[in-house]
N, C-alpha and C positions, 0 to 999 in steps of 0.2 A: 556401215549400217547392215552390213550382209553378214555380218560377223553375228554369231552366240557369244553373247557374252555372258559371265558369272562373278558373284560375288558373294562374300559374307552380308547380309543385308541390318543385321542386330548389333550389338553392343561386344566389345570386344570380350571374348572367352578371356576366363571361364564364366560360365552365367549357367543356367536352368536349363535355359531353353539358344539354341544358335539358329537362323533362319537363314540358310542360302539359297539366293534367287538366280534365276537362269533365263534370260531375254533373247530369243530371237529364233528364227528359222528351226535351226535342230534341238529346238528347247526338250519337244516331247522324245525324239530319240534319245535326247541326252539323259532324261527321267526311263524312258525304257532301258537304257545301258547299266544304270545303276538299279533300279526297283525292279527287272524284268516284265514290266508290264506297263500299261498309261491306262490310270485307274480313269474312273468315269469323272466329267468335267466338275471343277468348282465345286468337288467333296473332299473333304479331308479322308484320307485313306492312310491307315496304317501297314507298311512296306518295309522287309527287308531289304537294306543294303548293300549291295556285294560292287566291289572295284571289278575291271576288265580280268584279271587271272580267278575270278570267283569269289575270294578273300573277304570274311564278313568288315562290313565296315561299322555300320549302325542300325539300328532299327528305330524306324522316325514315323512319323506322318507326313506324309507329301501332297500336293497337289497341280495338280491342272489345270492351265489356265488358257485359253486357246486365243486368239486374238482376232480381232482388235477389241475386243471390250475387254482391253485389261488395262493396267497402270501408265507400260510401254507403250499400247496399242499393237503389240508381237504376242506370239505363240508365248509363255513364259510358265516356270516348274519354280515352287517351291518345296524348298528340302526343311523340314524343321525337325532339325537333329536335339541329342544332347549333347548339352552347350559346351564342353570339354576341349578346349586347344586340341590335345591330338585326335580326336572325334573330326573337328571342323579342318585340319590341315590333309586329314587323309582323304575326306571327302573332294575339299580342293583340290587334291592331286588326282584323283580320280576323271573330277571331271575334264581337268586341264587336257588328261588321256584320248578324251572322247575329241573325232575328227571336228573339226569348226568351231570348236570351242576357244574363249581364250579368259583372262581373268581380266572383266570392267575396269575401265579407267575411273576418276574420279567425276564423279557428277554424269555419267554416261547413260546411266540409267534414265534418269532425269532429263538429258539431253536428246533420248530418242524419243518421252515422253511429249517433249517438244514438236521435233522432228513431225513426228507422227498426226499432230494437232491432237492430241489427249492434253494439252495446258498451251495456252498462249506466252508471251516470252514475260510480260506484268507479272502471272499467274507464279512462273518460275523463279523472275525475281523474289514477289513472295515468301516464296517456299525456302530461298537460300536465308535470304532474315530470319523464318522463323525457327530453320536449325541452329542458327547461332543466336537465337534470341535466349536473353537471359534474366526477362524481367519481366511482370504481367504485363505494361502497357507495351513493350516491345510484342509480345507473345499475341497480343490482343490485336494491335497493327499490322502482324504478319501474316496473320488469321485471316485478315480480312482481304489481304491484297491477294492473298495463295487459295482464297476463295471464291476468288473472281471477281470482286466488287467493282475493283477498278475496270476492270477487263469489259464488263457489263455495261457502265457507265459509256466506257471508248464506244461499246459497240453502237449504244443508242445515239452517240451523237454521232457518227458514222452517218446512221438511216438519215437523220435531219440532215444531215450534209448531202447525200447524196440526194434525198428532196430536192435539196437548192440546184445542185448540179444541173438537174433535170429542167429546172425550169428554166437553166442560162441554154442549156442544149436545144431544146425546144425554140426557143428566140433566133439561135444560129441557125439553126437549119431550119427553119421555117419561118423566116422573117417576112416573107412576101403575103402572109396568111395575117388576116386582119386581127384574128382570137388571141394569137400567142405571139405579136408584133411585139409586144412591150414585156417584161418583167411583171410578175402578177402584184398586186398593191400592197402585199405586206410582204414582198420578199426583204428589203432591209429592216424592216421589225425580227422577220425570222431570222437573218442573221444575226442583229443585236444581242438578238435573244441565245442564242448559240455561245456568240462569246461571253456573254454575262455570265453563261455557267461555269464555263473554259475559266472564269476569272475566280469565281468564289474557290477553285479547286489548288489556283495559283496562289493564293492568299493561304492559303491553308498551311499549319507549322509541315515544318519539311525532314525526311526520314533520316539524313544524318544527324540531326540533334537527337533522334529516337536513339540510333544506334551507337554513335559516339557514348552520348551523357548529354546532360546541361551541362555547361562548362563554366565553371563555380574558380575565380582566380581571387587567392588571397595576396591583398598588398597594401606594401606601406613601408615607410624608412628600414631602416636596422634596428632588431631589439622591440620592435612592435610584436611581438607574440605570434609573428606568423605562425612560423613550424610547429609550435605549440597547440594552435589551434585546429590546422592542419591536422595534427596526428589525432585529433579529437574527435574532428569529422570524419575521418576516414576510418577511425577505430584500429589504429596497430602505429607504431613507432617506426614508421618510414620516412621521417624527417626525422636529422638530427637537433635538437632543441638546447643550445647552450645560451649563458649568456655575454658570449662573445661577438661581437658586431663581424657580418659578413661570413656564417660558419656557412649560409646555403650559397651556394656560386650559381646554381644551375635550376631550371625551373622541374619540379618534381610532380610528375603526375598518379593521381592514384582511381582508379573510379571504382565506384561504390553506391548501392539500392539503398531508397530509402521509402517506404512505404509506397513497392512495387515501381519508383520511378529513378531511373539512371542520371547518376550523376558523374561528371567529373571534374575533380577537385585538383587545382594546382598550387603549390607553393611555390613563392619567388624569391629571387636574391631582393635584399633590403633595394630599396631607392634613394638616392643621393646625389650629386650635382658632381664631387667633388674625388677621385678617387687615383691613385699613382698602381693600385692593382690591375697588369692586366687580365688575369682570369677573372676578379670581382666584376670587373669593366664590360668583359663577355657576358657577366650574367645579368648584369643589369640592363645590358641590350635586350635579350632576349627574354626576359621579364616586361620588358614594356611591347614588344613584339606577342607576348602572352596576352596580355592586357587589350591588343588591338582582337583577339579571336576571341576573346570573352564572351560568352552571354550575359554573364554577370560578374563585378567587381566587389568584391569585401576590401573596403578599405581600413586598414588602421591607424593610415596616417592623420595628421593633425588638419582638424575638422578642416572643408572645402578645398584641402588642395588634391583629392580624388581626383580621377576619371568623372567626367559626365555620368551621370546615372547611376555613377558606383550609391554601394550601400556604406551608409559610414557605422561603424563599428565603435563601439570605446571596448577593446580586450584589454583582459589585466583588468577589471575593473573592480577585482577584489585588492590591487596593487596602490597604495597611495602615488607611486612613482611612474604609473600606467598614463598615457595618453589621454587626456582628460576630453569630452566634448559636450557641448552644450544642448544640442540637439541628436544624440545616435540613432539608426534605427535602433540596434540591440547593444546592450549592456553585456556583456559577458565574458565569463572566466572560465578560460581552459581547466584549470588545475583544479578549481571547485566544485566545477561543472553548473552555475549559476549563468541563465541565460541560456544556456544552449540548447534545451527543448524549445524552447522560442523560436530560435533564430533557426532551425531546423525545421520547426512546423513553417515559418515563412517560405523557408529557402523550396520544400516541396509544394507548396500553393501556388509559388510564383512559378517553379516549373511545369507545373502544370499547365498554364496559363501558354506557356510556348512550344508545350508539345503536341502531338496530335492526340486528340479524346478518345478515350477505350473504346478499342473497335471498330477508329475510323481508320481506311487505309491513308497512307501517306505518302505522299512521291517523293522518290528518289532524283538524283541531278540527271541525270538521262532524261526520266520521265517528265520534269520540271522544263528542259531542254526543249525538247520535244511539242510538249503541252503548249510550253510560251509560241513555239514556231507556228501551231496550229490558230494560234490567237491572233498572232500577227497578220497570218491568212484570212483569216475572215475579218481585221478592219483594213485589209486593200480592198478585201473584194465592198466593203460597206461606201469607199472610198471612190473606186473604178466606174466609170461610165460605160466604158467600150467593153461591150459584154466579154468581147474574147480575153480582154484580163480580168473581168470577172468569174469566167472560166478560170482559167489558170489559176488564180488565187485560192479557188476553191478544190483545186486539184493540188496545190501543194498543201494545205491543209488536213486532205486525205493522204499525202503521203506520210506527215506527222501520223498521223493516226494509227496507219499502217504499223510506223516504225513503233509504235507503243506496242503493239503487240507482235513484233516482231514479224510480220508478215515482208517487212522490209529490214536487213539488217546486214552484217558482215559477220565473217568468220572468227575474227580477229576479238570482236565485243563478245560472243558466246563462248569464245574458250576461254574469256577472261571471268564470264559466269559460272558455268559450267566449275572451274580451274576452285570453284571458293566451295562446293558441297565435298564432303567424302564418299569413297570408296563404297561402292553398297546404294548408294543415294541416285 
């Protein structure tokens, strides 16, 4: 953290505009080394560039950014060159020149941003979702978490918990005092009430289904139209479609937006009882291993021998020779394209239904982790007589809390955060 770091902070040259950023300690010398001056703060200032032998490099607008009110919470220079590969490579060599400089790791920026208490570790996680989000209700979710929502949330039940604290502490150390001999009359309401919320937030859809997809599994014998339909939903010819029994071996996934909400759609080897193929045999395992991760099943096979809760389907239903069923949810033909606005407007209602609502944040399995620990904690303490694991309980509960926003955490989990933003971030 004592280090100047740098990097390209924009989109990869060539572009318009290139912005390199400069964090830390010798930020402003390193802007004086290049600009020959540290223009006045937080102005955009137009400056020539010149490398250590004088050599013009660019002529940019720069600025100054002095810390801690800044991104980092450090001294920090922006370079906003143009956007020119050898423009942005010579400037990088430039500053590589300057003493205590070095060129930022991945997510470092972001990581001193941390460091620093400029974003708590929720806040960060956030922010990593919402650079690889690719879809408005992902974008919408990431927003929300990398805007503190959740962080907000932590912090308020934090204060009620420590309320509580206070009034087991009190009990302990001044149990001899007739006022504060006993727990005050609604201390387990207050807690109830504590985890009642802890619960509504548990209950809530959870951010791997945001970021994965809905996971959408087509299945059913050989020759049911899977791949067929498959390439329909997915829009491109990424299954092969013959009508040969057993042409798919392996389970094929594709994902894919559907009116701004993520899907992922798999295709399976046929199902059969009865097989002398060993590679068919592998894929029919792992077909039904598909089927056990499902959030949802399309089935094609003959009506009720589905999965539990599958969807039954009659595909092929422009085919006299098609799977016939009595009761389908949807009717439809890959090749005619009959039915399949249907079964599409379903398939996004019903996910909808299991992801989290625009703009709500949503917890990740850490946070999920965590959250449950804190829950558990306050129904011991709802549980415990003997104040002093009524303490305790409530003291492990604020170390969940903690761990939410990373006030408590290891080295080992933020380089594996950190390890997921790029270069510049």
């Amino acid at each position: 953290m004592t280090d100047t770091i740098f990097a390209l902070s924009s989109g990869a040259p060539p572009a318009a505009i290139a912005v390199v950023r400069v964090s830390g300690p010798q930020a402003g010398a390193a802007l004086q080394a290049l600009a020959g001056r540290l223009p006045p703060e937080r102005r955009a200032v137009a400056a020539t560039l010149r490398d250590g032998a004088g050599a013009l490099l660019d002529r940019a607008l720069v600025l100054w950014l002095p810390g801690p009110s800044t991104a980092t919470g450090e001294d920090t220079a922006e370079l906003h060159l143009h956007g020119g590969r050898a423009v942005v490579a010579a400037v990088s060599a430039a500053l590589a020149a300057v003493p205590g400089l070095r060129a930022a790791e991945p997510g470092e920026f972001t990581r001193r941003a941390f460091a620093n208490g400029r974003i708590d570790l929720a806040e960060a996680e956030g922010l990593a979702d919402l650079l690889s989000a690719e879809t408005e209700l992902q974008r919408q979710s990431a927003l929300a978490m990398a805007g503190g929502a959740f962080s907000r949330q932590v912090e308020a039940w934090r204060e009620q918990l420590l309320g509580l604290s206070a009034s087991v502490e009190a009990v302990l150390d001044f149990a001899d005092e007739d006022d504060v001999a006993l727990l005050p009359a609604d201390f387990l309401q207050r807690v109830d009430a504590l985890r009642a919320q802890i619960a509504t937030w548990l209950a809530r859809p959870r951010a791997e289904v945001l970021r994965e997809g809905f996971r959408v599994v087509i299945a059913g014998p050989p020759n049911a139209g899977k791949s067929t339909l498959f390439n329909t939903l997915v829009q491109s010819e990424a299954a092969i479609a013959t009508p040969i029994a057993g042409t798919t071996r392996d389970v094929l996934t594709r994902p894919v937006a559907y009116a701004g909400v993520p899907f992922l759609f798999a295709d399976t080897a046929g199902l059969h009882d009865a097989t002398d193929d060993v590679v068919e045999a592998i894929g029919i395992e792992r077909a039904l291993e598909a089927l056990d991760r499902a959030d949802l099943v399309l089935w094609l096979g003959p009506e009720g021998e589905g999965p539990v809760n599958a969807w039954e389907v009659s595909a092929q239903c422009d085919r006299p020779q098609g799977v016939a069923k009595r009761h389908p949810r949807h009717r439809v033909s890959a090749v005619s394209g009959e039915g399949i606005a249907g079964l599409l407007a379903d398939l996004v209602a019903t996910a909808r239904q299991a992801l989290p609502k625009p703009g709500e944040a949503a917890l990740n399995q850490r946070q999920h982790d965590l959250l449950h620990e804190a829950a558990r904690a306050l129904q011991a303490a709802e549980d415990e007589v003997d104040p002093l694991l009524v303490a305790e309980a409530l003291r492990l509960a604020r170390v969940a809390f903690d761990g939410l926003l990373g006030r408590t955490t290891t080295e080992d989990m933020l380089d594996a955060l950190f390890g997921r933003f790029c270069i510049g971030k």
